[in-house]
OpenMM code with the backbone's topology and positions (N, CA, C; nanometers):
from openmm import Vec3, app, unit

residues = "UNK UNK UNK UNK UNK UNK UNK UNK UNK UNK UNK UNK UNK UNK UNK UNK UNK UNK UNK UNK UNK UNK UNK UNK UNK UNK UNK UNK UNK UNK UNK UNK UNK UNK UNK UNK UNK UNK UNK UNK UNK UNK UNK UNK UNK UNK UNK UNK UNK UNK UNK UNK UNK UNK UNK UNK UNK UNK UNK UNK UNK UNK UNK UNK UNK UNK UNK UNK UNK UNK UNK UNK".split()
positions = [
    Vec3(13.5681, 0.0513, 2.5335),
    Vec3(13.6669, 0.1543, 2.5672),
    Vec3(13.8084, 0.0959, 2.5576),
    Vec3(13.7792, -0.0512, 2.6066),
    Vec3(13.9540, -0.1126, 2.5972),
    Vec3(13.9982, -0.1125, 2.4696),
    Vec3(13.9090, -0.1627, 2.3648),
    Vec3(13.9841, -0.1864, 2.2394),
    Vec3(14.0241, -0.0130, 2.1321),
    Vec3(13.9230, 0.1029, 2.2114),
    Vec3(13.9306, 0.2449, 2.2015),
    Vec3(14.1128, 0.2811, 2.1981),
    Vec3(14.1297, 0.2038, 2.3385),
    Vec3(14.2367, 0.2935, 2.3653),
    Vec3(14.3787, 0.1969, 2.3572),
    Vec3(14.3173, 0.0833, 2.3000),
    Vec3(14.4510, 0.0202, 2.2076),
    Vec3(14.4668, 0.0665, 2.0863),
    Vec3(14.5966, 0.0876, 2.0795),
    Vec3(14.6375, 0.1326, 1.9370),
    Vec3(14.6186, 0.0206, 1.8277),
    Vec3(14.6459, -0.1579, 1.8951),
    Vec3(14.6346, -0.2260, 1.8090),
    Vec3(14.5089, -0.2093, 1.7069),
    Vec3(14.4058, -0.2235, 1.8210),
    Vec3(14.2718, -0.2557, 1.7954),
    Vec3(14.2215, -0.1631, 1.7416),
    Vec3(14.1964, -0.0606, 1.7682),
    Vec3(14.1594, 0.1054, 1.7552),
    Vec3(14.1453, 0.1045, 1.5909),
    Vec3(14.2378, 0.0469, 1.5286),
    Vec3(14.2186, 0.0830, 1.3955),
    Vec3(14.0722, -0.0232, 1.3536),
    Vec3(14.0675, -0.0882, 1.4019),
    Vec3(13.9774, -0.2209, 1.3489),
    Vec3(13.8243, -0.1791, 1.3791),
    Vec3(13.7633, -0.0320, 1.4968),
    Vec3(13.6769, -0.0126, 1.4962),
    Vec3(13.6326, 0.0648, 1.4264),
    Vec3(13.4485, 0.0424, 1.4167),
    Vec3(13.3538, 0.1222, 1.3166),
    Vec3(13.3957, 0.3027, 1.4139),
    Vec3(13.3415, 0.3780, 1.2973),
    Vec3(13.3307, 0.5366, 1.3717),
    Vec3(13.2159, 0.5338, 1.4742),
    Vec3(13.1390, 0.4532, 1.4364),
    Vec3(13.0548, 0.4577, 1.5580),
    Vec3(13.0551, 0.3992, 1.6740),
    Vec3(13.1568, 0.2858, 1.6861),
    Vec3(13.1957, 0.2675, 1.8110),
    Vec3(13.3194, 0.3749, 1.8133),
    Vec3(13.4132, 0.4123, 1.8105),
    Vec3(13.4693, 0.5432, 1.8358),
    Vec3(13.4390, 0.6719, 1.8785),
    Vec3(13.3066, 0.6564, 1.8225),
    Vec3(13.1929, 0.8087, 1.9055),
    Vec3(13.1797, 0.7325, 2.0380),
    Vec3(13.1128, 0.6413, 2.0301),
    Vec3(13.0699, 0.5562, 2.1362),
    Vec3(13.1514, 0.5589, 2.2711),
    Vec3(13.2865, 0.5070, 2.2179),
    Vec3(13.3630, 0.5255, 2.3347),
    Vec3(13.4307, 0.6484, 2.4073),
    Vec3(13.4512, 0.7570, 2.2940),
    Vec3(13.4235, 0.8846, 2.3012),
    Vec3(13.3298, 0.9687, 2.4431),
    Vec3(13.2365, 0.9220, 2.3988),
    Vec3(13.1511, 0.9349, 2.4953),
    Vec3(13.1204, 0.8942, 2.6044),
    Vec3(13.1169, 0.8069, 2.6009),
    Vec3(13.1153, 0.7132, 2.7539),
    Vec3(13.2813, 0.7942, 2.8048),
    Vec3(13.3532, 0.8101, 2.7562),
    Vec3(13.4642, 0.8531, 2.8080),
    Vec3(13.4325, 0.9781, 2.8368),
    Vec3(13.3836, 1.0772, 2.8125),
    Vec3(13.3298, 1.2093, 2.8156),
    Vec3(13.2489, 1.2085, 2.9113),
    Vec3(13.1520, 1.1323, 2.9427),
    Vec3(13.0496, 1.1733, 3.0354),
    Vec3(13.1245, 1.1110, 3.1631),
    Vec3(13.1826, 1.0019, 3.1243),
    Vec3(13.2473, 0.9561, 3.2841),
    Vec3(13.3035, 1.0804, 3.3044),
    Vec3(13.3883, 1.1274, 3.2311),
    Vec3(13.4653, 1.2577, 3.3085),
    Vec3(13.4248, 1.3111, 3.3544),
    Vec3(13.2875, 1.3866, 3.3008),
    Vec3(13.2038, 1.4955, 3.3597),
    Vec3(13.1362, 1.4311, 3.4891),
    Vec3(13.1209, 1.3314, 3.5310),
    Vec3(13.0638, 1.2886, 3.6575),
    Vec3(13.1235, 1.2548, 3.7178),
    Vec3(13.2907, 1.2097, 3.7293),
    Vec3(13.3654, 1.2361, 3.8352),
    Vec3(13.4029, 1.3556, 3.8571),
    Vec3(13.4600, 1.4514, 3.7768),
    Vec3(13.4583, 1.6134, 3.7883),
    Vec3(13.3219, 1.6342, 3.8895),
    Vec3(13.1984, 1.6127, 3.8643),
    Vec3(13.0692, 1.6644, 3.9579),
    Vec3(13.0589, 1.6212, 4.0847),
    Vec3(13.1568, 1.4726, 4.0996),
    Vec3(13.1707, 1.4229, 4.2219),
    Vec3(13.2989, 1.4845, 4.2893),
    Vec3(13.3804, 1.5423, 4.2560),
    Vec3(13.5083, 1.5862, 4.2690),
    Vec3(13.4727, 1.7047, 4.3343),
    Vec3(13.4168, 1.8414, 4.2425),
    Vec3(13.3549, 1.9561, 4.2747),
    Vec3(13.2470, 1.9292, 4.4240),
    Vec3(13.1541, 1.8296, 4.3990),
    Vec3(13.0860, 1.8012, 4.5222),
    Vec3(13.1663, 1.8335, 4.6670),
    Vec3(13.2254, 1.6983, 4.6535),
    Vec3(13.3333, 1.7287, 4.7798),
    Vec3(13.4168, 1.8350, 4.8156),
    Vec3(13.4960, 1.8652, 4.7294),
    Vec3(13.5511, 1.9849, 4.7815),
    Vec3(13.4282, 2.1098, 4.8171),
    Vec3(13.3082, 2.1107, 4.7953),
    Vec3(13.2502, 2.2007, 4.8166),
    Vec3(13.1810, 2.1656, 4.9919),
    Vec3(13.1582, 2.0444, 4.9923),
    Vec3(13.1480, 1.9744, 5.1219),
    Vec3(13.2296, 1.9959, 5.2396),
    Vec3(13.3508, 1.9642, 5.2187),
    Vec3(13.4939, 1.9818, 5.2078),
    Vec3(13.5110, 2.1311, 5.3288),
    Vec3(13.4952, 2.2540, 5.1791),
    Vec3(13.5036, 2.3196, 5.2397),
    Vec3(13.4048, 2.3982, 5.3475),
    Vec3(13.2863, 2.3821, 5.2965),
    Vec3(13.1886, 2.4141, 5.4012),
    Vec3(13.1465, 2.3668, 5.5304),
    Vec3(13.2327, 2.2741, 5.5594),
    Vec3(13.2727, 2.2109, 5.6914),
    Vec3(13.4072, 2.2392, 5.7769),
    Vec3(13.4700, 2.3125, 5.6866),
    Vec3(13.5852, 2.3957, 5.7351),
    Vec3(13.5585, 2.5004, 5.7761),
    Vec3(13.4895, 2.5853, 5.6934),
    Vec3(13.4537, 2.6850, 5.7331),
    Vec3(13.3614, 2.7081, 5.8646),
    Vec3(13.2603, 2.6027, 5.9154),
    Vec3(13.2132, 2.5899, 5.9904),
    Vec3(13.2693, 2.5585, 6.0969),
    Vec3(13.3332, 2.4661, 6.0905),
    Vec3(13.4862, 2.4711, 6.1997),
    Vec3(13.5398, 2.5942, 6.2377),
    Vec3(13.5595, 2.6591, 6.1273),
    Vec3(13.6687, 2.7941, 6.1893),
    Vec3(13.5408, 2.9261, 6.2418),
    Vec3(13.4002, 2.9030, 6.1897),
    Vec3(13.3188, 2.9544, 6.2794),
    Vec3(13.2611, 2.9574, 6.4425),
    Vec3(13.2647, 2.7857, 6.3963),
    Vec3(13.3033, 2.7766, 6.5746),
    Vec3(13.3808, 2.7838, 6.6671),
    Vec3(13.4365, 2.7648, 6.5824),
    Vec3(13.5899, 2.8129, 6.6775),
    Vec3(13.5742, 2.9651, 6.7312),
    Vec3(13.6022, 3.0670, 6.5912),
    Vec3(13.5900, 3.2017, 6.6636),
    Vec3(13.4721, 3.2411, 6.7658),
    Vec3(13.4343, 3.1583, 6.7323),
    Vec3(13.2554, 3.2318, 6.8394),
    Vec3(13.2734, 3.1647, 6.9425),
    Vec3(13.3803, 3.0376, 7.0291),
    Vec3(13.3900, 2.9648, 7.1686),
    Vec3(13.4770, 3.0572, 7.2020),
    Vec3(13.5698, 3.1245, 7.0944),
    Vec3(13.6597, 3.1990, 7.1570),
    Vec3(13.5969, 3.3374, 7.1556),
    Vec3(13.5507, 3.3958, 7.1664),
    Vec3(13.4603, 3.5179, 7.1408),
    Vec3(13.3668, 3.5250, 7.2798),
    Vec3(13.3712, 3.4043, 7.3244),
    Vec3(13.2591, 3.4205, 7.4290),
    Vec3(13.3184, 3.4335, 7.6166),
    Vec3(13.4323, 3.3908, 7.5971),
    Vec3(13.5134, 3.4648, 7.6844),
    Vec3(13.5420, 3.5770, 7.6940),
    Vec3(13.5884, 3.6423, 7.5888),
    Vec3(13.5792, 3.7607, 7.5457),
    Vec3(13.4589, 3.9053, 7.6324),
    Vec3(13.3584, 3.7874, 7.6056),
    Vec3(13.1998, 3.8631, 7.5751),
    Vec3(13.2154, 3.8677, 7.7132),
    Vec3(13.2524, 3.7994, 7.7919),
    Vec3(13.1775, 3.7574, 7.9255),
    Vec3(13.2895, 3.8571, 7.9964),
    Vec3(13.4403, 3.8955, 7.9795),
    Vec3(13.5505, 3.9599, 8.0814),
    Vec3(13.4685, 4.1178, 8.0315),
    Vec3(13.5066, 4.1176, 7.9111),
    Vec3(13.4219, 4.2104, 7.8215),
    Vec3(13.2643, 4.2948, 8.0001),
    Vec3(13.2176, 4.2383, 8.0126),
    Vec3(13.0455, 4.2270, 8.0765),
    Vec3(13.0852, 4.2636, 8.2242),
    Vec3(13.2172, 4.1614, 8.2717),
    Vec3(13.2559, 4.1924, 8.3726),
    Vec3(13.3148, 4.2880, 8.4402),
    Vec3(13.3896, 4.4087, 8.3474),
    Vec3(13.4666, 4.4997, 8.3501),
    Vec3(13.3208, 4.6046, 8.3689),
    Vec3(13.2304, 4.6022, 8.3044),
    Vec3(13.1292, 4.6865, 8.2725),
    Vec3(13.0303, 4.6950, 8.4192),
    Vec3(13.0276, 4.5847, 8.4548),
    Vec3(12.9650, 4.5523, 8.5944),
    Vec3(13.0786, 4.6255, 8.6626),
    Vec3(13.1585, 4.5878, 8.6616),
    Vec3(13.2457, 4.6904, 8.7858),
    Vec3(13.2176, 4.8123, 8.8101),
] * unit.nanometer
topology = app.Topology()
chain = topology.addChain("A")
for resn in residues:
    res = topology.addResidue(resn, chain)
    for name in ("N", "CA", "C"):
        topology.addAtom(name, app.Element.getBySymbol(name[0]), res)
């Protein structure tokens, strides 16, 4: 990949190391992109779960003055 992405060198390789590095450059991308996407999907589904719990600790006060008024 190093001598890929020298301009010196670059000329001095076969096409098939040029696919070569091509590729390996290509698929790395695509598997940090899949690790990238991962997390943020992690990410956010732990946020969201956060802001679920949240509304529902706060909801349960609610529930309970809510119960108490009704008992009266």
């Amino acid at each position: 990949i190093a001598a890929y992405l020298d301009t010196n060198t670059l000329i001095n390789l076969f096409d098939e190391e040029i696919s070569q590095a091509e590729s390996l450059i290509i698929s790395e991308t695509k598997a940090l992109r899949g690790k990238l996407q991962q997390q943020i999907t992690t990410s956010t589904q732990s946020q969201l779960q956060q802001q679920q719990l949240a509304s529902s600790s706060s909801s349960v006060p609610n529930m309970k003055r809510s119960l108490s008024i009704v008992e009266r």
